[in-house]
N, C-alpha and C positions, 0 to 999 in steps of 0.2 A: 244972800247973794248966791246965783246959780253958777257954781262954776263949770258945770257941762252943758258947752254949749256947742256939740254934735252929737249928731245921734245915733243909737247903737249900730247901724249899720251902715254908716258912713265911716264909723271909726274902724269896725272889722276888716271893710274894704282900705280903707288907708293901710291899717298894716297888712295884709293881703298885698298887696304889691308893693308898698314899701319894703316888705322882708325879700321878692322875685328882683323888685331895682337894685337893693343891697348888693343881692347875692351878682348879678350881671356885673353892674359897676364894679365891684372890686376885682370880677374874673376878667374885665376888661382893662383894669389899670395895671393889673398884674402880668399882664401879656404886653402891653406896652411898654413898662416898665425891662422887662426880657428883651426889649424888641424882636420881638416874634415879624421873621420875613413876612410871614400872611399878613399883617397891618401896617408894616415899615419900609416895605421893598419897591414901593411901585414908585412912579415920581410925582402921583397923586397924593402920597401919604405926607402926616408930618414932618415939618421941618425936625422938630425936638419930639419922639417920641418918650422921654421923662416927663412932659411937662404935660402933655396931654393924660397918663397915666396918672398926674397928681391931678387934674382935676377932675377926673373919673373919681379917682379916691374922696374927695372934696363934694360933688356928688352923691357919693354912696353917705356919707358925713349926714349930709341934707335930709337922705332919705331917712337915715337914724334916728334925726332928730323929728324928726316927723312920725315916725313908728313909737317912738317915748311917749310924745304928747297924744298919740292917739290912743298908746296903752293907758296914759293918765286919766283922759276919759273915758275908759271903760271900767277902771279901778272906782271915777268918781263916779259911775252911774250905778256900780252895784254898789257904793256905802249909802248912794242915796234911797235905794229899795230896801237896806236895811235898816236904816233912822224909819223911812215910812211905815217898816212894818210895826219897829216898837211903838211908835204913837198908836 
């Protein structure tokens, strides 16, 4: 059973901007969360800026979970080079 099924450079790239959305997402829930005037002042902005900041945070979550599985196949494509090489 193959369990890597992407390939190396599809997964670099996942966590490649997975770790740039992290880091955005949470500098943006964090400012919401403050309600920072530059995102809460105008009468364009959110009604509840808490709630918007939690699913920024919720988000950043997603991208995590995305950056794990993409470091999990990259863990499983070098055990696979290494069984290869012992045969």
């Amino acid at each position: 059973m193959q369990l890597a099924f992407v390939s190396p450079g599809c997964a670099v790239c996942c966590q490649v901007l997975s770790v740039f959305g992290i880091i955005f997402l949470v500098a943006l829930g964090l400012l919401f969360n403050a309600e920072v005037e530059e995102l809460t002042g105008s009468t364009e902005d959110p009604v509840n800026p808490k709630e918007v900041g939690h699913a920024c945070f919720l988000a950043a979550a997603i991208y995590a979970a995305f950056f794990f599985c993409c470091s999990c196949q990259q863990f499983v494509r070098k055990a696979d080079a290494r069984r290869a090489r012992r045969l």
